[in-house]
C-alpha positions in Angstrom: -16.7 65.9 -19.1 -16.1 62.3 -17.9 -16.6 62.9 -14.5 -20.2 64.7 -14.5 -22.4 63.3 -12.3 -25.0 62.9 -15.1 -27.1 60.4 -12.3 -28.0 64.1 -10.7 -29.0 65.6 -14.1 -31.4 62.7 -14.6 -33.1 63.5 -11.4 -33.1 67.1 -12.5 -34.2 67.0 -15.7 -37.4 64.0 -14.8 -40.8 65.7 -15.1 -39.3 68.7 -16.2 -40.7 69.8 -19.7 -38.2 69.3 -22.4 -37.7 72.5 -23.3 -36.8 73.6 -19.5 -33.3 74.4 -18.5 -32.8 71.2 -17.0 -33.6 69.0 -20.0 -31.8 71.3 -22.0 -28.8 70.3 -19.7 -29.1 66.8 -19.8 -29.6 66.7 -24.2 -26.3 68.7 -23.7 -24.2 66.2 -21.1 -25.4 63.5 -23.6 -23.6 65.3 -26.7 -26.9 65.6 -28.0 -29.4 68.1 -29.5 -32.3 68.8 -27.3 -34.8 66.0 -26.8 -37.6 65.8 -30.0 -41.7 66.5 -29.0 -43.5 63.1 -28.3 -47.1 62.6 -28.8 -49.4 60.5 -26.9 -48.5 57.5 -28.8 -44.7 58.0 -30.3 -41.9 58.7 -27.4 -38.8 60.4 -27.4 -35.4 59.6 -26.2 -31.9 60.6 -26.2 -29.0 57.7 -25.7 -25.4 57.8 -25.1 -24.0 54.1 -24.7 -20.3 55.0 -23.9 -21.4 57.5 -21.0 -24.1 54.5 -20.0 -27.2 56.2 -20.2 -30.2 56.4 -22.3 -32.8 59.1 -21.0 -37.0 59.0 -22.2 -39.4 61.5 -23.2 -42.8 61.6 -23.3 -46.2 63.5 -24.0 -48.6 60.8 -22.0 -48.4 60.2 -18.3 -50.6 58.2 -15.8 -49.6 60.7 -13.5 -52.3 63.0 -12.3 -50.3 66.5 -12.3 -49.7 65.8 -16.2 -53.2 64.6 -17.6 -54.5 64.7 -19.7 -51.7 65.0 -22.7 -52.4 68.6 -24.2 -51.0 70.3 -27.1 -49.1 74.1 -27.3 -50.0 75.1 -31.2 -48.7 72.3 -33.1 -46.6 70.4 -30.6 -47.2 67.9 -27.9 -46.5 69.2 -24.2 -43.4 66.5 -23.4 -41.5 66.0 -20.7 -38.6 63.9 -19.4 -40.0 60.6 -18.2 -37.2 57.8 -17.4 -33.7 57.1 -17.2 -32.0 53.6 -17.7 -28.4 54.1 -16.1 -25.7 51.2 -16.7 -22.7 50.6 -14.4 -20.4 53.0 -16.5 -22.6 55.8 -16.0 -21.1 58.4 -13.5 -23.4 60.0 -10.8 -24.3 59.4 -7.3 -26.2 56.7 -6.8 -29.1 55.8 -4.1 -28.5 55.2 -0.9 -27.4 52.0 0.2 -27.1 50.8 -3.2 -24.0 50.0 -5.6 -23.0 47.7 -8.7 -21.5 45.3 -6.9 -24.4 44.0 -4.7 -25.3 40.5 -5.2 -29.1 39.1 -4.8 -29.0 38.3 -1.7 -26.7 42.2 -0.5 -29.4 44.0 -2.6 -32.3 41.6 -0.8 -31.3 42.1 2.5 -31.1 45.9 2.0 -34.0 47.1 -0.5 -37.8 45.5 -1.3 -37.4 42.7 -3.4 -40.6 41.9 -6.1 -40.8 39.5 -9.1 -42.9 41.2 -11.9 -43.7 40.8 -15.4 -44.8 37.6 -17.1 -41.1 36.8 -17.5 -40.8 37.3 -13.3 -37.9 39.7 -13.7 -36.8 40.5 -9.7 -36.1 44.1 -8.9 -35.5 45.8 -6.3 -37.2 49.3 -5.4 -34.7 51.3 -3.8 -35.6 55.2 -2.2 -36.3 57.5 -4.1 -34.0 60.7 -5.4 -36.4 62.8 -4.4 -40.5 63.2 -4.0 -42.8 62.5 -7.1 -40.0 60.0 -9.0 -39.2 55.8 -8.4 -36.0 54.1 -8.5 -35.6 50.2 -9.7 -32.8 47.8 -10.0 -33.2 44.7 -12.2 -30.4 42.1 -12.4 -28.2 40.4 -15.2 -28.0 37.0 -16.2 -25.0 37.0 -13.7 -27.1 37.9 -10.9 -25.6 41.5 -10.2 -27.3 45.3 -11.4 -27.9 45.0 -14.9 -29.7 48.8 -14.7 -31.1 51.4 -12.4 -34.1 52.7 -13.8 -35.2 56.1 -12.9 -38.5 57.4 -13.6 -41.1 60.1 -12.6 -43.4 57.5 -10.2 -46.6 57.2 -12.4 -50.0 54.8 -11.9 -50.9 51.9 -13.1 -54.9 52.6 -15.3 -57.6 51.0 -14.4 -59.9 53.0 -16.2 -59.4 56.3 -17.8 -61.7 58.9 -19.5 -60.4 61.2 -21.8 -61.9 64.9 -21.9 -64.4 64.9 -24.8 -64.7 61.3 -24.7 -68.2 59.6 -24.7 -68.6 57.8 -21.1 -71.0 55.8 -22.7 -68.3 53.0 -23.5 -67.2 53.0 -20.1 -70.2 51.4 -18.6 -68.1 48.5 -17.4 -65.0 50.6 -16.3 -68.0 52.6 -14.3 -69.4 49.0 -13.2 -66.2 47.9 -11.8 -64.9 51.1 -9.6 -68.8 51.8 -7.7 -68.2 48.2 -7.0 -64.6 48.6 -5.4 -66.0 51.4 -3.6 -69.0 49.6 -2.3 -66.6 46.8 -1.0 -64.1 48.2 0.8 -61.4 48.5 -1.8 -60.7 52.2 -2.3 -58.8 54.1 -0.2 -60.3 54.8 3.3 -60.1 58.8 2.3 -60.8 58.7 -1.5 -64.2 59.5 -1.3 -66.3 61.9 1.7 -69.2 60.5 3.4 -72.0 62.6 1.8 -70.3 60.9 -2.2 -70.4 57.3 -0.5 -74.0 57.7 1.2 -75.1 58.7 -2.6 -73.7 56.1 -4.2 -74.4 53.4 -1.2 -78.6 54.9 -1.8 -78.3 54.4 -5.5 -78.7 57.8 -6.0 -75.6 58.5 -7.9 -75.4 56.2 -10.5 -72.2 53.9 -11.8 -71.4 56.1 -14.8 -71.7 59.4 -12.6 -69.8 57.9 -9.9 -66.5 57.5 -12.4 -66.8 60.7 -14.1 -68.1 63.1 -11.3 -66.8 61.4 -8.3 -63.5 60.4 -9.6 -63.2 62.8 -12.6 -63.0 60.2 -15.2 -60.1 58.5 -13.7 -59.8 55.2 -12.2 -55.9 54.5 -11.5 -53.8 52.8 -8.8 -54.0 55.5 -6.3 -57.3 55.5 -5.8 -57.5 51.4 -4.2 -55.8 50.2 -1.1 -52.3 49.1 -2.0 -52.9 45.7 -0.5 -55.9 45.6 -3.7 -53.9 46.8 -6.4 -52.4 44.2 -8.0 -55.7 42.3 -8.1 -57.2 45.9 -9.9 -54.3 45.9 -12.4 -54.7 42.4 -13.3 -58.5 42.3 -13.8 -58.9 45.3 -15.6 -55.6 44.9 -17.7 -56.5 41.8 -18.9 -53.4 40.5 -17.0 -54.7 37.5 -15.3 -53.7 33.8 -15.2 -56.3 32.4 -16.7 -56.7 35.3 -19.0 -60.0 34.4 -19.1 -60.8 35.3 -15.2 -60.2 39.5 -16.5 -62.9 42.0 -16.8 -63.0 41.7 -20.5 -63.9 38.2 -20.8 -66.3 38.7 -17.5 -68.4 41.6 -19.3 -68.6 39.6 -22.4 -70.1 36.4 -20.7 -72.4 38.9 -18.5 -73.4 41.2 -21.4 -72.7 39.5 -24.9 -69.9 42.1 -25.4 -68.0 44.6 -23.8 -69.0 47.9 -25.2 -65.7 49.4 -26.3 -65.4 46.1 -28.7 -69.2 46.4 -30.2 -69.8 46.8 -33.5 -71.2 50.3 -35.2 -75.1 50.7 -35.0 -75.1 47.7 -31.9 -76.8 48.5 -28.6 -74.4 49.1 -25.7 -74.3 48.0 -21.9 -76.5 51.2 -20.4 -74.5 52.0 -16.7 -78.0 50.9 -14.7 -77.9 49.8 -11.4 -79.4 46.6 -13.1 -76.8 45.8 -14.8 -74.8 46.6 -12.3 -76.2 44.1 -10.5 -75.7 41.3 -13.3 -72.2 41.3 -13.1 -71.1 42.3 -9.6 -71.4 38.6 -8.2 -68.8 38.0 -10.5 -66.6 40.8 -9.3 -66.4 39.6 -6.1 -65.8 36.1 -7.2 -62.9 37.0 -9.1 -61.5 38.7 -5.7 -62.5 35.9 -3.7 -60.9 33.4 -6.1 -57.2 36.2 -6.3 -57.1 36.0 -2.2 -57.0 32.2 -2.4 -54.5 32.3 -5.6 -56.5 30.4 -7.7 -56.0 32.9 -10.3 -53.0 35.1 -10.1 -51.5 37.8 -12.1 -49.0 37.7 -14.6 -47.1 40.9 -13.7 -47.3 40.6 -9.7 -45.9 37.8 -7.9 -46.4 38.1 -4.4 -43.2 36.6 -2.3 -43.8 34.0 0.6 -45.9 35.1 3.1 -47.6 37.6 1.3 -51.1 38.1 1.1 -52.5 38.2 -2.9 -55.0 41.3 -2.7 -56.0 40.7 0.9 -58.0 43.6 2.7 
């Protein structure tokens, strides 16, 4: 059927479990079989070039209604992930948007960014609908090369598993009690009696990241205006690589403890230690504001503030 809008079947079908009616549709539009179970390391995907769409599957999400990645018997839990749609793909496309904008038509309409050490510009445009993102990155031409459709995940800043050992998270632990402590999560992330404890010393940095925020240390949880600094430091994503939290817990500590060797002592989550390697913390944001280290992924436009509170 030429003329399906397969655009609406994406937005159906994203999040949706692969085996659900809606995925099942999509596989179908596609002239395909049903999309293949992922696993928290190998994706799935389903592409047809003449219709102009190639569809993603996975089994891992940063996304907090989907974690941790969980198995049914034998198989990996998978759902529908992204969309890349191409010019020849028919569908109804986002408001405000179409494939003849230029730079400047799609500037003056939708958020511009430059992202990625290559400083790709795309522009965010509204969403379908609540829970997914929609991005437009340009051709060497300067018109839509894609619209990418996606269920809106967040970047990881630090992440337990269930059944993991916490232990070598000490510096993960380290680095979210200090954004608390500083003003950097979000004003209603945490309730008084959880930031009093902390603030007291009485919940320590290691019980802080699993108990207070369940193991999970992701975009959501920081002001938006401090997430690009987060992403960069902890991703090791920084210009000077160097100036990243990998490089900062090895000068503090000798080694950061998910690279130690077997049978060598760890970094124990004291307030102590804590204390060694905070200064530097707040150095590193000091030294992001005045963009004398940047990241490689986020490239703040004129006028914009590089991780100020």
């Amino acid at each position: 059927m030429p003329d399906q809008d397969l655009v609406s079947l994406v937005v159906d079908a994203l999040g949706k479990r692969i085996d659900d009616p809606a995925a099942v549709r999509l596989a179908e539009a596609l002239g395909k079989k049903p999309f293949k179970s992922a696993t928290p390391t190998s994706d799935s995907s389903l592409e047809n070039s003449k219709l102009g769409l190639a569809v993603g599957a996975k089994a891992r999400f940063t996304h907090r209604d989907f974690f941790p990645p969980r198995k049914e018997g034998r198989t990996w839990v998978t759902r529908v992930s992204h969309a890349f749609v191409y010019p020849r793909c028919a569908g109804a496309l986002p408001e405000g948007f179409d494939w003849q904008m230029d730079d400047a038509a799609l500037g003056a309409r939708f958020e511009r960014r430059v992202d990625g050490a290559l400083e790709i510009v795309r522009y965010v445009l509204p969403p379908p609908r609540a829970g997914l993102r929609a991005t437009v990155s340009l051709n060497d031409a300067g018109r839509p090369k894609h619209l990418l459709l996606g269920v809106a995940e967040e970047e990881d800043y630090a992440t337990i598993y269930p059944g993991e050992e916490s232990g070598n998270h000490a510096e993960d632990a380290f680095f979210a009690s200090w954004c608390a402590l500083n003003g950097l999560l979000r004003e209603d992330r945490l309730g008084a009696a959880q930031m009093e404890a902390l603030r007291e010393r009485r919940l320590g940095p290691q019980d802080f990241l699993v108990e207070s925020l369940g193991g999970l240390f992701w975009e959501h949880d920081v002001r938006p205006a401090h997430a690009p600094f987060c992403h960069a430091y902890t991703g090791r994503l920084m210009e000077p690589e160097e100036a990243s939290a990998l490089f900062d817990a090895k000068a503090i500590f000798g080694e950061h403890n998910a690279w130690r060797k077997e049978g060598e002592a760890p970094t124990e989550a004291t307030w102590a230690n804590f204390d060694r390697i905070a200064p530097r913390y707040a150095e590193r944001l000091a030294q992001f504001q005045r963009r004398e280290i940047r990241s490689m992924v986020h490239h703040p436009q004129d006028g914009q503030a590089g991780g100020a509170g």
